[in-house]
N, C-alpha and C positions, 0 to 999 in steps of 0.2 A: 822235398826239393827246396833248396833256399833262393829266397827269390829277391833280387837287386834291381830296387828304381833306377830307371836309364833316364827319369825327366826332369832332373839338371844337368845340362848339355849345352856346350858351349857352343855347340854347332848349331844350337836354334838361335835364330839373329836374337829373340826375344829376351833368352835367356841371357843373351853373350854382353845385354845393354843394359838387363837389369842387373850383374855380376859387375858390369862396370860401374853402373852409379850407384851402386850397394842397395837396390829397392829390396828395402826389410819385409814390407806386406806380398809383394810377386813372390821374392824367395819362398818366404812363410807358405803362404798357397801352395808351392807344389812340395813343399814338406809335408803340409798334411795333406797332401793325393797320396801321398805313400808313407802313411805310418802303419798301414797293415803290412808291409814289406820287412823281410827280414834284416835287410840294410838298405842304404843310399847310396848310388853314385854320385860325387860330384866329380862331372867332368870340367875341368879348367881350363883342361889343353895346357900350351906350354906356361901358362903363369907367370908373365912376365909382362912389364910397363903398367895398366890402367889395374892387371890384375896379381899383381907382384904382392905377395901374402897374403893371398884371396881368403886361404883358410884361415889364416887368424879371424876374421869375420865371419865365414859361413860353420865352423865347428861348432860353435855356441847357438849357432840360433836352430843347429841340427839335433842340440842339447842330448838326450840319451839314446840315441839313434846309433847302430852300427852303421859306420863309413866305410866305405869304397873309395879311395884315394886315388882319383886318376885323371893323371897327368903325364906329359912328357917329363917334366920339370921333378927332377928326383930329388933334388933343396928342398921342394916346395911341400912331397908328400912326407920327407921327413918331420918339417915343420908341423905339416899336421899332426904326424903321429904325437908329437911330442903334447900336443895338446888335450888327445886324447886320457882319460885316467885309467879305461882298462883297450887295450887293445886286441885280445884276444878272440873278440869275432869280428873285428874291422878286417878290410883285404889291399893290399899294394894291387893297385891294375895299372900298368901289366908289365910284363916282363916281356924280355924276346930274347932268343937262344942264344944273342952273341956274350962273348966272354965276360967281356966288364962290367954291362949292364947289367946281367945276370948276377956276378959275382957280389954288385954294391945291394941291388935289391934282398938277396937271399940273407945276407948278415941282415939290413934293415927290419928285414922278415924274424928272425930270430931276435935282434934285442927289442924286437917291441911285441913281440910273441904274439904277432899277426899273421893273415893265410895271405898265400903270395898267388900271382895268377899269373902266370906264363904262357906264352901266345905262340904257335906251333907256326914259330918262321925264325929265320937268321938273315942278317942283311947279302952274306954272300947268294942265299939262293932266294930269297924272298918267301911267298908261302908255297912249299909242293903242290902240285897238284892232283896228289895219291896220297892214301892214308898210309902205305909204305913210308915215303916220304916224311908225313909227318912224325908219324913213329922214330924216323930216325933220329927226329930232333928232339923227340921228346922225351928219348931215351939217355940221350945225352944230356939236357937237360938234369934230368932225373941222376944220374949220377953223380952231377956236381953240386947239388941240392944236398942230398944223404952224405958224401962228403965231406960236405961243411954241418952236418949234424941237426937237418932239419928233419921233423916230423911232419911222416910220410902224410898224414892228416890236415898238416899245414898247406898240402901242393896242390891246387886247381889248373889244370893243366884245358886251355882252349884251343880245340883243334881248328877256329877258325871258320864260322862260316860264312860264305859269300853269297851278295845276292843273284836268285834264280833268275833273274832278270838277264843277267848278266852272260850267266852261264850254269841251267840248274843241273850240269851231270855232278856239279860241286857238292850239292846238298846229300845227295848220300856219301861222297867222302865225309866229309865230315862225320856223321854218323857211324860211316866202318868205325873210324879212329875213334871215338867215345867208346864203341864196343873192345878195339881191341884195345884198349887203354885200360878198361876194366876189365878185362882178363889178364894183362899183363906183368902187373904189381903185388908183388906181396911183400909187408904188409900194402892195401888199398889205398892209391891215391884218387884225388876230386877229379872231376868234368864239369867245364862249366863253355858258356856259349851267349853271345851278347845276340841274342833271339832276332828279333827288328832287323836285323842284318839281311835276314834269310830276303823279307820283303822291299830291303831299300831300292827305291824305282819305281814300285808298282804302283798302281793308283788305290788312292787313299780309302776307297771303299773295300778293297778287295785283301789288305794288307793285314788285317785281324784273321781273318779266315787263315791265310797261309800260316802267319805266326801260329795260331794256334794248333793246327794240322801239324806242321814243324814240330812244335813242343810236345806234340802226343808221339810221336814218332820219334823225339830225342830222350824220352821217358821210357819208351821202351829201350831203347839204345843204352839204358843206364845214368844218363844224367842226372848232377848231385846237384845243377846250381846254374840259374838263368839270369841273367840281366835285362828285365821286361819293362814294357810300357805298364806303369801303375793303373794308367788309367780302364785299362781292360780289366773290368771285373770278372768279364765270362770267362778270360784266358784262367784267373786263380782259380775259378768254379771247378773251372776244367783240370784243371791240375791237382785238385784238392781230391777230386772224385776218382784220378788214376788213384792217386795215391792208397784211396780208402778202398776202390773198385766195389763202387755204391753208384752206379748209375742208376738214373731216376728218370730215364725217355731213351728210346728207340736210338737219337742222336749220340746220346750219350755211349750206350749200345757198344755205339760203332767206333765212340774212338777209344773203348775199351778194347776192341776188337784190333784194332791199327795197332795198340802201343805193345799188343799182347803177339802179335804177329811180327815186329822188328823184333822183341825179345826172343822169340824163338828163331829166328832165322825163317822165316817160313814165309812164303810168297804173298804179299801182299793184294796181288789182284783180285786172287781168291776168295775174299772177305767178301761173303753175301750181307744185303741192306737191300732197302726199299728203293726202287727206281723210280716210285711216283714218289717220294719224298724230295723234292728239292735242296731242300739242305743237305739234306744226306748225297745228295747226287754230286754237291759242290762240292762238299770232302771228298770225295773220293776222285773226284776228279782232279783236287785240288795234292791228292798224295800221287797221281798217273805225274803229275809236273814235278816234285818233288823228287819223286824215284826215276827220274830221267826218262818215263816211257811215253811222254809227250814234250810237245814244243810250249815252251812258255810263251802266251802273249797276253794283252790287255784285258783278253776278252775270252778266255781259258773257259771260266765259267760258261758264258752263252753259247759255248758250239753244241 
């Protein structure tokens, strides 16, 4: 699975004050939180007034690191690209289904022979709320991409997911749509899924737990590509160990067991662990909220 720092983000006040006064040592710092990452996000946002050619300054001090380009501001991730010397595992984030935007990203995608990442909504309908839905768009999408003569390998296609908080009968949409996404393409295109989403709202103790539950159950699902907090080492431990399926504890076990259970279609309740195991007790309860067969609240865990 490749895995994308989400911790330069313009939505942390922190970030969004050190990006304005160019603080070289802060920047620096959360570079290297994530040089075990297989790229960077740098989130901008729209890149305009204090932060107007942001990447002329943040590329270099990202030095041989693949980038994630994301911004509203479609100037701006040009700009980057052009700075870039190989662009071929940097990514455009993101795209959305409607025509032009689509249209200007998927050429920028091709002359700089970067992976493009397109986001499973159109402004007339917003994001569906079925993986039908999504599908529709992503299908379309997907047309207009091959088209214009992009390599089907180039397309990271995210179905979007929202947080449980919110409303988690979302989290298995998204999920369908990764699965039927990977069944649907030939030749194979990506899935990818900005993780941290699943948890936005919850409280800050509890929000590792979910992400990482989420990401074992988006890995059964078939995902190609995460957008994670760096600083979760246990999340890549976890993710390292699907990949190998070399669990090394009972816990482990069991999210062998979760990733291998969405892979097949096969009922996830079902999955025996240890009841006097606490932790093991909080994943599974923490996948009853996920797959819609409990109510989310604060306190999910303690019932």
């Amino acid at each position: 699975m490749i895995l994308i720092g989400e911790n330069i983000h313009i939505i942390s006040k922190k970030v969004k004050e050190a990006l304005e006064k160019k603080d070289e040592n802060f920047i620096k710092n959360l570079i290297k939180i994530q040089q075990k990452m297989d790229c960077i996000d740098l989130n901008v946002g729209p890149a305009k007034l204090k932060l107007d050619k942001i990447f002329d300054w943040l590329c270099p001090l990202v030095r041989g690191q693949n980038i994630s380009f994301d911004s509203s501001n479609i100037d701006a991730i040009e700009n980057g690209l052009k700075l870039m010397s190989d662009c071929s595992n940097c990514f455009i984030n993101s795209s959305s289904v409607d025509s032009e935007k689509l249209e200007r990203l998927t050429d920028m995608a091709l002359e700089y022979n970067c992976n493009l990442i397109i986001l499973a909504m159109k402004k007339e309908t917003g994001i569906p709320k079925d993986s039908d839905g999504r599908m529709e768009l992503i299908f379309e999408a997907y047309e207009k991409c091959i088209e214009k003569g992009m390599d089907s390998q180039k397309i990271f296609f995210d179905p979007l997911v929202l947080p449980i908080k919110i409303d988690n009968t979302q989290a298995m949409e998204a999920l369908n749509t990764i699965q039927m996404i990977k069944e649907s393409f030939e030749p194979k295109v990506n899935t990818i899924i900005g993780l941290s989403n699943i948890s936005n709202g919850a409280l800050q103790n509890i929000r590792p737990l979910i992400n990482r539950v989420y990401c074992t159950m988006a890995h059964g699902a078939g995902l190609d590509a995460a957008i994670v907090d760096a600083k979760d080492e246990e999340l890549q431990r976890i993710i390292n160990m699907l990949e190998q399926e070399n669990p090394s504890s009972k816990t482990d076990e069991l999210y062998l067991k979760i990733s291998k259970s969405i892979r097949n279609f096969e009922n996830i309740e079902e999955i025996s662990f240890d009841k006097n195991d606490n932790e093991q007790e909080n994943i599974v309860k923490t996948t009853a909220i996920l797959t819609g067969k409990k109510i989310y609240s604060d306190s999910f865990t303690q019932v």
